[in-house]
N, C-alpha and C positions, 0 to 999 in steps of 0.2 A: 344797646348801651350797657356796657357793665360798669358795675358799684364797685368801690373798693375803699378798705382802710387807708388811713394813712399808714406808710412807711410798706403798703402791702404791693405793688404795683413796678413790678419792671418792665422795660421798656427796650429796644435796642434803635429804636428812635422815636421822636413825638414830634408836636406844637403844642404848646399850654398856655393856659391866662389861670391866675390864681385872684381868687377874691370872692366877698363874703356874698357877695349876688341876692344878696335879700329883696326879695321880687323881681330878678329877671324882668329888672324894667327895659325902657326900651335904650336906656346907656349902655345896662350892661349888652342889651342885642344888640349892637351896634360892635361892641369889642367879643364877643364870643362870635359873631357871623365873620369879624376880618381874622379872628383866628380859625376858623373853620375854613376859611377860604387858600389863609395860607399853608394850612395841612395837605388840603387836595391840594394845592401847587404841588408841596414838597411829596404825598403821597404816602403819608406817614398820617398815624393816628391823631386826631382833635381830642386833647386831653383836657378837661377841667378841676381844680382843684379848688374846693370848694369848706364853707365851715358849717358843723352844726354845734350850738345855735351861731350866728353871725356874732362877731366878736362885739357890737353896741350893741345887741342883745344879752349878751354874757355881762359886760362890764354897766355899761350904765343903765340897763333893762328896759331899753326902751321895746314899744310892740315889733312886733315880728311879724315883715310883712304875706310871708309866705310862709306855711309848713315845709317840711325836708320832704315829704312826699310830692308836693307841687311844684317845687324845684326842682328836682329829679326829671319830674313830668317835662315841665318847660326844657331844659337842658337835654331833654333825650327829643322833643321838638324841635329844636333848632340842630341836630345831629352829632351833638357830644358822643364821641364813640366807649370814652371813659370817663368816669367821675369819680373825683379820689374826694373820698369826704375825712376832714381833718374832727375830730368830735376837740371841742375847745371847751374847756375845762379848766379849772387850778391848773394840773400838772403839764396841762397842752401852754398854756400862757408864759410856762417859764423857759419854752425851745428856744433854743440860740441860733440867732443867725447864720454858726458854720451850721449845725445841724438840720435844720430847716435846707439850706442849699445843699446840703449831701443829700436828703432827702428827694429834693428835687434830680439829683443826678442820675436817679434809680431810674430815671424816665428818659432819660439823653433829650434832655431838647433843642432842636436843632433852634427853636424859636419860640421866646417867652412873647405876650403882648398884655399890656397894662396898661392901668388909665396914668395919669401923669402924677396921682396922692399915693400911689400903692405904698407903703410901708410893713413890714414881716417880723416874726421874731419876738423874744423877749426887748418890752416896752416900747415896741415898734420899731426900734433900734434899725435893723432892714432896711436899704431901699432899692429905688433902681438900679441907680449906682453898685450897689454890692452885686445885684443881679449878673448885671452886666461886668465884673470880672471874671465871672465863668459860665455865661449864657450872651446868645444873640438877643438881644430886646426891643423889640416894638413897641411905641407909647403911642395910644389912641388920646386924640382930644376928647375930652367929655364934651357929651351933647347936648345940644340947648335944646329947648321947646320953643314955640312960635313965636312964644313973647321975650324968647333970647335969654331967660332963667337956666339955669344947668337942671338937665336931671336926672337926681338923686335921691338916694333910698330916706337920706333925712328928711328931703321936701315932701314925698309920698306921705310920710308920714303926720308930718305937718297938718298937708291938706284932708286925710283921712280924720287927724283931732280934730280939724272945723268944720269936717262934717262936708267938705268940695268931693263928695264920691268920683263926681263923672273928669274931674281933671286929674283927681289920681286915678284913675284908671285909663285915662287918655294917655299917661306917663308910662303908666306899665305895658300898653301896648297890647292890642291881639296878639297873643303867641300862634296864633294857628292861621291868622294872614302871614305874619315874621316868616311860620315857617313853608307856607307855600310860597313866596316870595322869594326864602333864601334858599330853595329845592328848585327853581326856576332860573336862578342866578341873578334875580330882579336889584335892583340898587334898595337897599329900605331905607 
């Protein structure tokens, strides 16, 4: 797997999913294994583009559920071939929408996939929709857990303040079953 700046990374084709993946829980494995999947279709590189720190990290400081080394880790486990890390900052916060999708162009993708909240850009302004006049896009449904709750990086959170270890971590999933599973071609 190689590392790369934003705006550093060309491309003369891909598949990408863009988003803040703070724990590589098992939502996001769910939208990064159908985007790996439809790479090897296409036969083009599995590209992820990713923040550090996660932008409700940055803005409302909430904890952070992974370091950027452990994400790396996990995302280079499930077989991201490349990971474009955006460092989100002040001056990252005020990218504009065309910019942000020029940006993405550097990479030709033949094929975006997103959860159905994705929003990009200065004030979030961004969405699928904008995606989608110059990009193919994939929308994954977010995934529930047993008891039909969605999960997401806020709920991990949540249950880690009250102290529920074993369900957030049931959330986030074994990455190292995920990724013998998704190296098998197993359904996860």
């Amino acid at each position: 797997m190689k590392v790369h700046t934003s705006g550093t990374l060309k491309l003369p084709e891909s598949v990408l999913t863009i988003g803040a993946l703070d724990g590589v829980h098992r939502g996001h494995q769910a939208l990064l294994l159908k985007t790996k999947e439809r790479a090897q279709v296409r036969g083009v590189p599995f590209v992820v583009y990713t923040f550090d720190p996660p932008p409700k990290v940055f803005f409302k400081k909430c904890q952070m559920i992974t370091s950027l080394d452990e994400k790396l880790s996990r995302l280079n486990m499930l077989g991201a071939d490349h990971v474009i890390i955006g460092q989100f900052n002040e001056a990252y916060t005020k990218q504009s929408v065309s910019s942000f999708i020029d940006e993405v162009m550097m990479i030709r993708p033949l094929e975006i996939w997103e959860g159905p909240n994705f929003q990009f850009g200065e004030g979030r302004k961004g969405t699928i929709e904008d995606l989608r006049t110059n990009f193919n896009v994939g929308v994954l449904k977010p995934l529930q857990c047993e008891d039909g709750e969605l999960i997401s990086s806020t709920r991990i959170r949540l249950l880690i303040q009250q102290g529920n270890y074993s369900l957030a971590k049931k959330l986030l999933g074994d990455i190292r079953y995920i990724s013998f599973l998704a190296e098998k071609n197993y359904a996860v």
